[in-house]
matplotlib code that plots the C-alpha trace (Angstrom):
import matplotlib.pyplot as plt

x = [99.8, 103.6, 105.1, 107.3, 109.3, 109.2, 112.3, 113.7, 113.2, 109.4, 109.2, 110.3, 107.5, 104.6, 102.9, 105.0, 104.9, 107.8, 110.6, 110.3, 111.0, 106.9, 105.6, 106.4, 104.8, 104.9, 103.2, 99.8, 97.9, 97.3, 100.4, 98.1, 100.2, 99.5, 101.1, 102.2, 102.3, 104.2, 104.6, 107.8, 106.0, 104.8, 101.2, 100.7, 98.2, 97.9, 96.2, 95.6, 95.4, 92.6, 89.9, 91.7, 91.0, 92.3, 92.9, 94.8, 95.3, 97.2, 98.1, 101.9, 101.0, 100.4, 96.7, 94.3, 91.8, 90.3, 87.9, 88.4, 87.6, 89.2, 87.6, 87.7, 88.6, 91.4, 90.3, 89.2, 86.0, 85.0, 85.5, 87.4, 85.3, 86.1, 88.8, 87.1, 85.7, 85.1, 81.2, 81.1, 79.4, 76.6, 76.0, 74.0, 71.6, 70.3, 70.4, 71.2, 75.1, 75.8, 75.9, 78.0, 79.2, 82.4, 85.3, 85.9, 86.6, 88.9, 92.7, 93.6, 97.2, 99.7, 99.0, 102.1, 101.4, 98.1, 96.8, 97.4, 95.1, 93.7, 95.5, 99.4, 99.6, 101.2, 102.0, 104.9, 102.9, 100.6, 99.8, 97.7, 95.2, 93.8, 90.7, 89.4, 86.9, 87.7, 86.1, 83.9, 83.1, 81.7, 79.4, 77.6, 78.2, 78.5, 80.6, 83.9, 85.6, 88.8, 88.4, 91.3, 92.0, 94.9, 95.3, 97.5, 98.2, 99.2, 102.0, 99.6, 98.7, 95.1, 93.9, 92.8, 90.9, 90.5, 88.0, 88.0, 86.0, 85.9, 83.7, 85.6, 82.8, 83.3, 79.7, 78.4, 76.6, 76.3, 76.5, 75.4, 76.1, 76.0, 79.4, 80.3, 83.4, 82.1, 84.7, 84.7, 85.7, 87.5, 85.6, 85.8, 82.5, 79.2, 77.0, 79.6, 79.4, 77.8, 77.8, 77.4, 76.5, 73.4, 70.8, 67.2, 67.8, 66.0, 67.1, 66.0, 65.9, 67.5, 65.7, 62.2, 62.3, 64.1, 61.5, 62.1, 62.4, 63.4, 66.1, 65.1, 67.6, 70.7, 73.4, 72.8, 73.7, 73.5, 71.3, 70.2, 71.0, 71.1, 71.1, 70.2, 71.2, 71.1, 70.5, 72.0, 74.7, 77.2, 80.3, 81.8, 80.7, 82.4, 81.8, 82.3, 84.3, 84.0, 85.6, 89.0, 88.2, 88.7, 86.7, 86.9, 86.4, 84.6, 85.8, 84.0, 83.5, 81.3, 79.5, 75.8, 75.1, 76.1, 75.5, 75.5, 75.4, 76.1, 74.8, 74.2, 74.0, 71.6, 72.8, 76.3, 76.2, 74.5, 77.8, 80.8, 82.8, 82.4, 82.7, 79.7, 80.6, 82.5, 79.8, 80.4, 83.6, 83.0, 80.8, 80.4, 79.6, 80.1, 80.9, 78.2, 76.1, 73.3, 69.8, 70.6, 73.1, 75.5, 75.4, 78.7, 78.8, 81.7, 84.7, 83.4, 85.0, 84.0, 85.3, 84.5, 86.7, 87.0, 89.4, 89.4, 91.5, 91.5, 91.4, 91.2, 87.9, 88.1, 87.8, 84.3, 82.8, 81.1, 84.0, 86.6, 87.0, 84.8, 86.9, 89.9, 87.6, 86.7, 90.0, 91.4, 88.1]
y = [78.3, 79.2, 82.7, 83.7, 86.3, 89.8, 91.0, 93.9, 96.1, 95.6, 95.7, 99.7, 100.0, 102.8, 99.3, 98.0, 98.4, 99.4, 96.7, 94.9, 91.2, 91.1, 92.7, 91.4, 92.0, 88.4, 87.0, 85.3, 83.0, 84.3, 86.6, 89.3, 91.4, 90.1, 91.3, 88.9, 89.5, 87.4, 88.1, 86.7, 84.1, 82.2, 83.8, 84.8, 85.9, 87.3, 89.9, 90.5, 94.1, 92.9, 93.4, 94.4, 90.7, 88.7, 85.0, 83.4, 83.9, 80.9, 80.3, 80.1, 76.0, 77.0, 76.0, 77.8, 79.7, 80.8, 79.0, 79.7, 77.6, 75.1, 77.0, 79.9, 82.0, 84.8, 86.5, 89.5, 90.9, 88.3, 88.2, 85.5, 83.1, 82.9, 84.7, 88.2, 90.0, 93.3, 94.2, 98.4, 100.9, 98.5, 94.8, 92.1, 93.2, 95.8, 98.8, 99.7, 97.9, 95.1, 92.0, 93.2, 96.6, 96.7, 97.0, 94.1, 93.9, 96.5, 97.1, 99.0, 100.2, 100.2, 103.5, 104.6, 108.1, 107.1, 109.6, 108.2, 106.3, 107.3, 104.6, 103.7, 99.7, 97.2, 95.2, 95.0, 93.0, 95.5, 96.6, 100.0, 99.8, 102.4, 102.8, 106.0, 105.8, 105.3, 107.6, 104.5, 104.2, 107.4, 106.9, 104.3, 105.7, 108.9, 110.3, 110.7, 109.0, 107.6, 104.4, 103.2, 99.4, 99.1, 95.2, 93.9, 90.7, 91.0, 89.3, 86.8, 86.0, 88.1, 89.1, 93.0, 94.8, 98.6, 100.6, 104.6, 105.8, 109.1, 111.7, 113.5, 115.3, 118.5, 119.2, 119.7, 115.9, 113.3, 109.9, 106.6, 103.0, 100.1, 97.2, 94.0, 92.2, 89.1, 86.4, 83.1, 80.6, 77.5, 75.0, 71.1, 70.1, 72.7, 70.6, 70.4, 74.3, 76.7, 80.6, 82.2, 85.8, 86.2, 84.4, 85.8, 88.5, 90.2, 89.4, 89.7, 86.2, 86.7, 83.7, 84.7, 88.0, 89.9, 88.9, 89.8, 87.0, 86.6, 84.0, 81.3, 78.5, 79.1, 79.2, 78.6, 75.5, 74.3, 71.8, 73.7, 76.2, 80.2, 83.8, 86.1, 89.4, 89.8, 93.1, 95.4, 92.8, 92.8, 93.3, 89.9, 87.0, 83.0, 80.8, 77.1, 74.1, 71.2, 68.8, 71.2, 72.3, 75.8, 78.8, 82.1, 85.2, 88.2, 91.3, 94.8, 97.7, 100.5, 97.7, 96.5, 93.9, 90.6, 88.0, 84.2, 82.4, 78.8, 77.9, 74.4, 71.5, 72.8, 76.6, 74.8, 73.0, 75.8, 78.3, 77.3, 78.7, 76.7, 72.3, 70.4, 69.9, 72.6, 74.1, 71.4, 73.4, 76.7, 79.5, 83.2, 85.3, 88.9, 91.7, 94.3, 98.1, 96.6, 97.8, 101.4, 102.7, 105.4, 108.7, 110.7, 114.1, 115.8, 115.9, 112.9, 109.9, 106.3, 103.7, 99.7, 97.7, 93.9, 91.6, 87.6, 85.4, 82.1, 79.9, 76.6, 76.0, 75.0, 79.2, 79.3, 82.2, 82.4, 82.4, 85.3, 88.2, 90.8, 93.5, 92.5, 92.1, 95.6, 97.1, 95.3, 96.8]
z = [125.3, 124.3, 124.5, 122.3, 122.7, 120.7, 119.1, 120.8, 117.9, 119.0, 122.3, 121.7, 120.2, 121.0, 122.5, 124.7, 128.4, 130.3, 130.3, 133.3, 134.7, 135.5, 132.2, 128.5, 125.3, 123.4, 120.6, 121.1, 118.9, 115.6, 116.1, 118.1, 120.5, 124.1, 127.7, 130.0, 133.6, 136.4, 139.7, 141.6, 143.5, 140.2, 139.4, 136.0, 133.4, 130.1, 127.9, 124.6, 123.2, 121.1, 123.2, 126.2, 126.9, 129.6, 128.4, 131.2, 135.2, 136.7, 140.3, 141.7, 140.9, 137.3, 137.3, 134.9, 136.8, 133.9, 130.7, 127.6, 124.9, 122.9, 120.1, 120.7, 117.5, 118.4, 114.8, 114.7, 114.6, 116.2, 120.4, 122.0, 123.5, 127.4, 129.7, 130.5, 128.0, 128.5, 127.7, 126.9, 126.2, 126.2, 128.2, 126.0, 123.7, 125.7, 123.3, 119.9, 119.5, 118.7, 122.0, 124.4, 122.6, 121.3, 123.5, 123.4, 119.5, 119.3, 119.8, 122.6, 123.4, 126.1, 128.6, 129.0, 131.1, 132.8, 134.8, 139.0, 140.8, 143.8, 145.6, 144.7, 143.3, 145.6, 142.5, 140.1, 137.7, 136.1, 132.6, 131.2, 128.5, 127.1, 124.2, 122.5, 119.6, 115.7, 113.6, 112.8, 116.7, 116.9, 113.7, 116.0, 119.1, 118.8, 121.9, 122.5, 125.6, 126.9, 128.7, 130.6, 131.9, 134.7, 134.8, 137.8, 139.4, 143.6, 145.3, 146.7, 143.1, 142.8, 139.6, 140.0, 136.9, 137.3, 134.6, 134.1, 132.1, 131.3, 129.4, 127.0, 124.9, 123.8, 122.9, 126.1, 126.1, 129.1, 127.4, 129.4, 129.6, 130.8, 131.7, 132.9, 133.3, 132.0, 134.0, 133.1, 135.6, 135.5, 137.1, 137.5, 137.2, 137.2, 138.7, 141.7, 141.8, 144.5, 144.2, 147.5, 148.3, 145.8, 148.3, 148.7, 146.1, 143.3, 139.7, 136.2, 134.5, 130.8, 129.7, 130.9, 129.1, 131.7, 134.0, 138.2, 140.9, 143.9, 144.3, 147.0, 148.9, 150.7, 147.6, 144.0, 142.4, 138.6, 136.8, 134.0, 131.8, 133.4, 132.7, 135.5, 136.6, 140.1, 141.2, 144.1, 145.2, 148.1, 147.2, 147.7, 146.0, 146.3, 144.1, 145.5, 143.7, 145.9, 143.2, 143.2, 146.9, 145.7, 146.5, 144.1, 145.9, 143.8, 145.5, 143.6, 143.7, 141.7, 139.8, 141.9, 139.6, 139.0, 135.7, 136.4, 132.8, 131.8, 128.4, 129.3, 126.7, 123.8, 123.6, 123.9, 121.0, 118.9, 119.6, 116.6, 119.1, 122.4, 122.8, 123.1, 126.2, 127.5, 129.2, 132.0, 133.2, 133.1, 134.7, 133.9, 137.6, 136.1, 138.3, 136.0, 135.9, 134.1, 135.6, 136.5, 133.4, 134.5, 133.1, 132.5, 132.0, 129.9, 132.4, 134.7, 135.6, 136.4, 137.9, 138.6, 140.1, 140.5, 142.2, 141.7, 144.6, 144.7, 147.9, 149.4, 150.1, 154.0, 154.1, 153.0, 151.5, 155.0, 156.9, 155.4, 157.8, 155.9, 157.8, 155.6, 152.5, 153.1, 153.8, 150.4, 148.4]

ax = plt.figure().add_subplot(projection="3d")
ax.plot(x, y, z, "-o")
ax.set_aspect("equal")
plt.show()
């Protein structure tokens, strides 16, 4: 996917991101703003306003670690089909919105002044995003909040997402939700695929009516299609590509649940927006608050982190230092 460069004259406006040699705002497909970020080693990704939505997070090889699909439709209302959508105030159909709320169909803007993390970034490459609700966004949700996306990409080429989520109400009134980053991977082929880190534990099967299992076997692997929510996870997940000899690592924080989805073949071909047979390379492990929704009151702040790395898979999940996973959370 080209970038084309915005005009100066536009890249002063109230959208951009500071100018920077890691940070641009360019011209995505349809013309919709997008920010790209590089860091110096080669790493890259990409992020559309629309949505908040990240689209594109290539190694310093300039490998797509992401899916999204060859037909995916960058017009709004309608989401973009793959990268990471962002699912707020509300994941699935689980409530009264529509599937997957509706963050992820509207334009946010550049953050210019964001209020500091609790821990100063180590990257250069990082972009702000901020959302606030439309008078029309408060008709069907109605509360007023400021939700805050820091998107950054690390020297060693991880891909780190930060949500805040604050309660601005003036009424008085909690409001609660539920969120999921809802990551799709790049993957060679899914039956060649193992997730590891979600053995033995409970989960609600989305194509059983929300029915709880537990999960059996030593690592998942796909022949089928699946939608489960896995409940009270570690905060590490791997998910194994023996065909690229690649390991993702899922590194999160603030978000106990985690979504593993692939369509397969039949719910494939029934989506206008996804190949027949796209389904074979790609799968959705979703860093999530799904089962226990969390409750703001006016003034509070929430936060979910997740981190995506990419490795070669000789360092099985089983084998990372967990100390350094933890001192990197």
């Amino acid at each position: 996917m080209s970038s084309e460069k915005v005009p100066s004259s536009a890249t002063a406006s109230s959208t951009a991101p500071p100018a920077s040699p890691h940070v641009e705002l360019a011209k995505g497909v349809n013309g919709l703003d997008k920010i790209v970020l590089r860091e110096s080693r080669g790493s890259s990704a990409e992020v559309y306003l629309y949505g908040a939505h990240v689209t594109s997070w290539k190694n310093d090889h300039g490998e797509e670690l992401l899916f999204v699909s060859n037909k995916a439709l960058y017009k709004p209302p309608k989401a973009i089909r793959g990268g990471i959508p962002i699912c707020f105030p509300q994941f699935g159909g689980l409530g009264p919105l529509e599937q997957h709320g509706f963050a992820r169909n509207r334009f946010w803007t550049v953050d210019t002044d964001p209020p500091p993390f609790p821990t100063p970034t180590y990257s250069k490459a990082y972009v702000d995003l901020i959302l606030r609700p439309s008078e029309e966004d408060i008709k069907i949700w109605p509360h007023s909040y400021e939700f805050r996306l820091r998107v950054a990409l690390g020297p060693g080429g991880d891909l780190m997402l930060t949500s805040r989520v604050r309660n601005t109400n003036t009424d008085g009134k909690p409001f609660t939700f539920t969120f999921a980053y809802h990551t799709y991977f790049s993957v060679s082929d899914i039956s060649e695929v193992r997730v590891e880190g979600l053995e033995t534990l409970d989960y609600l099967d989305n194509l059983k009516y929300r029915e709880r299992f537990t999960e059996q076997g030593d690592a998942l692997t796909f022949e089928s299609e699946v939608d489960k929510i896995y409940l009270s996870t570690p905060t590490k997940i791997a998910i194994l590509d023996h065909e690229k000899k690649r390991t993702f690592v899922i590194r999160k924080d603030g978000l106990p649940d985690a979504v593993v989805w692939n369509p397969w073949d039949k719910k494939a071909k029934a989506m206008a927006d996804f190949g027949d047979d796209e389904y074979k390379h790609m799968l959705c492990v979703e860093a999530a608050a799904i089962e226990k929704s969390i409750t703001l009151k006016p003034g509070e702040e929430w936060k979910g982190r997740q981190e995506l790395s990419a490795v070669p898979s000789s360092y099985c999940s089983g084998q990372l230092d967990p100390q350094k996973v933890l001192q990197s959370s």
